[in-house]
VOVO-498634 format. One line per field, with one value per residue: residue number from 1; residue in three letters; chain; x, y, z of N, C-alpha, C in turn. Coordinates in nm, 2 decimals. Layout:
N
num c(NUM/...) .
residu c(ala/...) .
chaine c(A/...) .
n_east c(X/...) .
n_north c(Y/...) .
n_up c(Z/...) .
ca_east c(X/...) .
ca_north c(Y/...) .
ca_up c(Z/...) .
c_east c(X/...) .
c_north c(Y/...) .
c_up c(Z/...) .
This chain:
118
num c(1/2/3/4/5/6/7/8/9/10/11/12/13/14/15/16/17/18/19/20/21/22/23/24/25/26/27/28/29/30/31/32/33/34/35/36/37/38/39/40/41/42/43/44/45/46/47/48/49/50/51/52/53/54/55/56/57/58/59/60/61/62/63/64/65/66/67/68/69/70/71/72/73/74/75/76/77/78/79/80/81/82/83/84/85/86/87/88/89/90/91/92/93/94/95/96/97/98/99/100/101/102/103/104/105/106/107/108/109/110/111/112/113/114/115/116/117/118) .
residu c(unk/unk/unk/unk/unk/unk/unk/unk/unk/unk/unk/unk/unk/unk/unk/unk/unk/unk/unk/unk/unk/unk/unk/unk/unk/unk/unk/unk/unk/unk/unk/unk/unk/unk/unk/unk/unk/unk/unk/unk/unk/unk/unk/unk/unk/unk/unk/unk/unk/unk/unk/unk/unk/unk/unk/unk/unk/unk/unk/unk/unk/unk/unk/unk/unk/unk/unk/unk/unk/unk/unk/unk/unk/unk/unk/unk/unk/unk/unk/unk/unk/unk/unk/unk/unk/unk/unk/unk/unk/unk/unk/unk/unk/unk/unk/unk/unk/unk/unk/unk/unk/unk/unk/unk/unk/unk/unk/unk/unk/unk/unk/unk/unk/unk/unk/unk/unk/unk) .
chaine c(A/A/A/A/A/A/A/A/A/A/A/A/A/A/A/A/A/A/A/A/A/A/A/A/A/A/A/A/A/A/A/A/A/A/A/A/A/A/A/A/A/A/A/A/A/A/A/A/A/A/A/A/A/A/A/A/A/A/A/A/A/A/A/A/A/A/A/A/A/A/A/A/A/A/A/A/A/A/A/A/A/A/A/A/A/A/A/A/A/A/A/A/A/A/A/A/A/A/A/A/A/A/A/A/A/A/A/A/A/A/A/A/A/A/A/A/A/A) .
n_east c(-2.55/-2.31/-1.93/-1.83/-2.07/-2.18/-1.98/-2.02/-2.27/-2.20/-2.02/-2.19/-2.42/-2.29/-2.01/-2.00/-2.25/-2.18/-1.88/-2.00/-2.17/-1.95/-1.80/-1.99/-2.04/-1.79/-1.79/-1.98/-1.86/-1.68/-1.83/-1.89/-1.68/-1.55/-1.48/-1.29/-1.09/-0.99/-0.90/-0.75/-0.55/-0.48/-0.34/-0.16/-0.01/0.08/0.29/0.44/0.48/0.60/0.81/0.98/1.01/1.19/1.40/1.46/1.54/1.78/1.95/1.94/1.80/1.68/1.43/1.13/0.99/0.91/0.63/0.60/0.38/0.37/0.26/0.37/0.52/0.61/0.49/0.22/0.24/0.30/0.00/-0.02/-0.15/0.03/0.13/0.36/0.51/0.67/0.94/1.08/1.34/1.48/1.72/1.75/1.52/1.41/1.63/1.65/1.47/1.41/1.14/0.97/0.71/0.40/0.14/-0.15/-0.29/-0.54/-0.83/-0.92/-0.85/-0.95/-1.20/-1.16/-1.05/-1.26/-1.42/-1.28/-1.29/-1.57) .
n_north c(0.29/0.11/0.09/-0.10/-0.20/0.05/0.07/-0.12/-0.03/0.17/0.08/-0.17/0.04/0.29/0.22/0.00/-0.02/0.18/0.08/-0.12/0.02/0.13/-0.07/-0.18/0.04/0.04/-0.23/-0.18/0.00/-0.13/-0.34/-0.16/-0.07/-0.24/-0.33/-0.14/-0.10/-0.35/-0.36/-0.13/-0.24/-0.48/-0.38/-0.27/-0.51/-0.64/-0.47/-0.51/-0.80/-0.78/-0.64/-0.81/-1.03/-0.95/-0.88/-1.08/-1.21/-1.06/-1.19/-1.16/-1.22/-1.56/-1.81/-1.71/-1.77/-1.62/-1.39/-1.09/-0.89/-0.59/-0.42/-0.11/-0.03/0.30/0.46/0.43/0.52/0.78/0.85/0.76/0.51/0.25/-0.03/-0.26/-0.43/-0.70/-0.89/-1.22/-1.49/-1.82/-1.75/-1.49/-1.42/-1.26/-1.10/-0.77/-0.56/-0.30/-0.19/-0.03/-0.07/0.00/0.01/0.22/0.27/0.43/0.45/0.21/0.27/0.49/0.48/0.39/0.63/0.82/0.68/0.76/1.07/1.06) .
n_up c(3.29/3.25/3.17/3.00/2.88/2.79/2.57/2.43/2.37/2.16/1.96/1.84/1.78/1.65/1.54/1.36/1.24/1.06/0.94/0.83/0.60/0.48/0.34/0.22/0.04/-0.10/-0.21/-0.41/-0.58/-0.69/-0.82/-1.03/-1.09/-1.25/-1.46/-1.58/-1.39/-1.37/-1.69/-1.59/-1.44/-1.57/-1.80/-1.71/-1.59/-1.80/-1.97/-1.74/-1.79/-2.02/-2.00/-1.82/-2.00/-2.16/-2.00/-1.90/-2.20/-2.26/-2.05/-1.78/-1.62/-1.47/-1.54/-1.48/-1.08/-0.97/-0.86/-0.75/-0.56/-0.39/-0.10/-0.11/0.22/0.28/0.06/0.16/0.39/0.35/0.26/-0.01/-0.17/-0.28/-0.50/-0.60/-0.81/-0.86/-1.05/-1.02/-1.00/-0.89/-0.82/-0.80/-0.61/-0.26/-0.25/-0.25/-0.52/-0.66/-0.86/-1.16/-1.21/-1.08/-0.89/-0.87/-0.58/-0.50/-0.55/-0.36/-0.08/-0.09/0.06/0.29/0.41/0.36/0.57/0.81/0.79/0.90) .
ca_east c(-2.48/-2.14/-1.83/-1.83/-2.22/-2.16/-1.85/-2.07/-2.35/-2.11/-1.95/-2.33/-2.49/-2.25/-1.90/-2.00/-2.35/-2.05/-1.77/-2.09/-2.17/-1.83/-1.77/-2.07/-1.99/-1.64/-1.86/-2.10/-1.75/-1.60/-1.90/-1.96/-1.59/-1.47/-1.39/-1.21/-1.00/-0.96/-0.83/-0.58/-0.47/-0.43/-0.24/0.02/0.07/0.08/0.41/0.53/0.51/0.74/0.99/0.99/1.04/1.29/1.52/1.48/1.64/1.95/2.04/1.96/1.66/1.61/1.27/1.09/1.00/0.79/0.60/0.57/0.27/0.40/0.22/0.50/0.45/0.63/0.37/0.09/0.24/0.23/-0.10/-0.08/-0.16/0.10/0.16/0.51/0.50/0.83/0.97/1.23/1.41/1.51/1.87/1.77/1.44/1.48/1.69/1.57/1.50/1.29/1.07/0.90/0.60/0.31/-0.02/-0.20/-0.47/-0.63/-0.95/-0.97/-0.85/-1.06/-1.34/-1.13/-1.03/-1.40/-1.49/-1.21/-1.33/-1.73) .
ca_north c(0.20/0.07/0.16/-0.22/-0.17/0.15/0.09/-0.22/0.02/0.23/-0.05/-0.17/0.13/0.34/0.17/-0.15/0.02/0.28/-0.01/-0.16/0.10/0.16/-0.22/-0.20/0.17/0.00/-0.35/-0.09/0.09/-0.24/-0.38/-0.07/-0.03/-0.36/-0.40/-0.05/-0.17/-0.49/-0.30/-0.08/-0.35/-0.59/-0.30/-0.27/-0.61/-0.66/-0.36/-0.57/-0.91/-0.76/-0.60/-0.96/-1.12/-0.86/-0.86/-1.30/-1.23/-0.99/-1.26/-1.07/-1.31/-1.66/-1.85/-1.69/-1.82/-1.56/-1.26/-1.00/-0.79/-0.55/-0.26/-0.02/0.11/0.46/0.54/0.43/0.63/0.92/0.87/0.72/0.36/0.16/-0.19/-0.25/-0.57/-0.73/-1.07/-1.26/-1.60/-1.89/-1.70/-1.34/-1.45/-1.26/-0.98/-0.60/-0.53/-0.21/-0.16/0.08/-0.11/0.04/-0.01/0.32/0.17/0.51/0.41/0.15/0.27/0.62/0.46/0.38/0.80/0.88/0.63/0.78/1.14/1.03) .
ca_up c(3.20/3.29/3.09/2.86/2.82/2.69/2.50/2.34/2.25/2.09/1.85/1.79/1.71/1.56/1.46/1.30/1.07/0.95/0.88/0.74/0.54/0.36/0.28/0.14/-0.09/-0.19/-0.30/-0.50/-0.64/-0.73/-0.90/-1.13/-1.20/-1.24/-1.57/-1.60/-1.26/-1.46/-1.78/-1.58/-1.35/-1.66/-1.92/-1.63/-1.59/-1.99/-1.94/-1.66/-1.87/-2.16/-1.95/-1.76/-2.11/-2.19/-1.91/-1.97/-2.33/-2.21/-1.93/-1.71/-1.51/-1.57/-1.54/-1.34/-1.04/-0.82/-0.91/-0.62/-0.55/-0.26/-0.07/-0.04/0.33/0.29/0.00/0.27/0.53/0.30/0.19/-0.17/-0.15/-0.42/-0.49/-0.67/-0.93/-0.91/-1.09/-0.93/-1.06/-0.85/-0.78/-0.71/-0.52/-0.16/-0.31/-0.27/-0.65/-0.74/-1.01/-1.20/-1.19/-0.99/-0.90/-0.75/-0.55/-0.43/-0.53/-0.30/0.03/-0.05/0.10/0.41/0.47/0.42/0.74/0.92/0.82/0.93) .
c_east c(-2.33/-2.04/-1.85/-1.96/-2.20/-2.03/-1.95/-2.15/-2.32/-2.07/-2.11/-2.43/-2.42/-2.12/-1.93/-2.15/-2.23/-1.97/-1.88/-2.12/-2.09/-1.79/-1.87/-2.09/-1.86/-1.70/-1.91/-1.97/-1.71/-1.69/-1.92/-1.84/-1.49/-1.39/-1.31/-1.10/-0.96/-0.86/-0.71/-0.49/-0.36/-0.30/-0.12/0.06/0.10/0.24/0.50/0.59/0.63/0.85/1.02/1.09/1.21/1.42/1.59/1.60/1.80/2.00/2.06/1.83/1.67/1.53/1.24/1.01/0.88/0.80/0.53/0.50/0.29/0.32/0.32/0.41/0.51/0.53/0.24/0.11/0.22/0.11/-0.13/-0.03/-0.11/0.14/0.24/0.51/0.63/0.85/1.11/1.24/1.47/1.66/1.87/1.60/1.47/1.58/1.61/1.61/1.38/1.25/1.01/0.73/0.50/0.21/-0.10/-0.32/-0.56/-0.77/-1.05/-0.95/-0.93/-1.20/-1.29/-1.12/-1.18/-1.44/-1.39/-1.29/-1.52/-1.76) .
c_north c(0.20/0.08/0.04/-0.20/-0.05/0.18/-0.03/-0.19/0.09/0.18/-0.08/-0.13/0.25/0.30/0.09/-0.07/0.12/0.17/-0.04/-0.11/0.13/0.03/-0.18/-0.09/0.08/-0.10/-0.29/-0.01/-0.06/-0.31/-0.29/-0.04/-0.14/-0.40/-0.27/-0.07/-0.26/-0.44/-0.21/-0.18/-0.44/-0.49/-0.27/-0.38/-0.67/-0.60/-0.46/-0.68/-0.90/-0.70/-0.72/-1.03/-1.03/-0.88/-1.03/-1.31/-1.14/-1.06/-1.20/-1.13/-1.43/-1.70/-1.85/-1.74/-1.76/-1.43/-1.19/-0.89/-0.70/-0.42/-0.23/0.04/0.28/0.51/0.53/0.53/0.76/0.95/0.86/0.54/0.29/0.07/-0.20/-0.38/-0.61/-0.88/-1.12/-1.42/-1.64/-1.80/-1.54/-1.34/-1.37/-1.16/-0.86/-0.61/-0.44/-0.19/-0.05/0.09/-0.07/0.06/0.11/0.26/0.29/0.49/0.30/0.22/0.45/0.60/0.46/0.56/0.82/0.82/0.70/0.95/1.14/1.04) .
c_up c(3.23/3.15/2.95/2.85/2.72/2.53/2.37/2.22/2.13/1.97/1.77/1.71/1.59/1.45/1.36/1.16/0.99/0.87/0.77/0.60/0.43/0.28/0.16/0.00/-0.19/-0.27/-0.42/-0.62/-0.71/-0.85/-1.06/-1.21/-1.24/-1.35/-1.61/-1.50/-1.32/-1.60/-1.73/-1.53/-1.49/-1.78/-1.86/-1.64/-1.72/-1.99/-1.87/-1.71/-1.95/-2.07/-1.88/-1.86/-2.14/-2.11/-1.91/-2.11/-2.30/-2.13/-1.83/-1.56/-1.60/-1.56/-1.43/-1.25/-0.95/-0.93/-0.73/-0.64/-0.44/-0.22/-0.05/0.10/0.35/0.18/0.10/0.35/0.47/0.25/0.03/-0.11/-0.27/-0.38/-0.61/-0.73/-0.90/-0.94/-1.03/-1.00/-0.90/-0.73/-0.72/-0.61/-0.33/-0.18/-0.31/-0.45/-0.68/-0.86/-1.03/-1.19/-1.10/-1.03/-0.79/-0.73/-0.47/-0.42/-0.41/-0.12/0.06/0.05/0.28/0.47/0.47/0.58/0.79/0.94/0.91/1.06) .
């Protein structure tokens, strides 16, 4: 067997049924925990809404314009997977502005470390 034949069966037989495999655990995770995912997702962004509104009434943002969903990559690189909420207005649009706001998404990328350990 030549090196691309082998490298093919490789991908074939064992890469692709694994990838397979975990897609298919995370779809199985997502379906069963969907509406508790849905309840924390939504009770942050409920938090996020009123301090929005809040910082709208002190003059402090005005109608806002963009909402930012961000992976932070230094929590990736350390191994906690967070996504940072942030609202931005017409005027500070494009501005570094950190929040408090965070979304731990370990559940999702747990399925990714298992295939890595596999």
């Amino acid at each position: 067997m030549h090196d691309m034949e082998g490298w093919q069966h490789f991908l074939e037989e064992d890469v692709i049924p694994q990838r397979n495999a975990q897609i298919r655990a995370l779809h199985h995770y997502y379906v069963k925990n969907k509406a508790w995912i849905a309840a924390e997702f939504t009770a942050l962004f409920d938090r996020f809404c009123q301090a929005v509104l809040a910082r709208q009434q002190e003059g402090l943002l005005q109608k806002c314009a963009y909402i930012h969903i961000s992976l932070l990559r230094t929590s990736l690189s350390e191994g906690h997977p967070v996504y940072m909420l942030e609202a931005s207005d017409r005027e500070t649009d494009g501005k570094v502005g950190l929040t408090s706001f965070r979304y731990e998404a370990g559940w999702i990328y747990g399925f990714a470390e298992a295939w890595d350990q596999g």
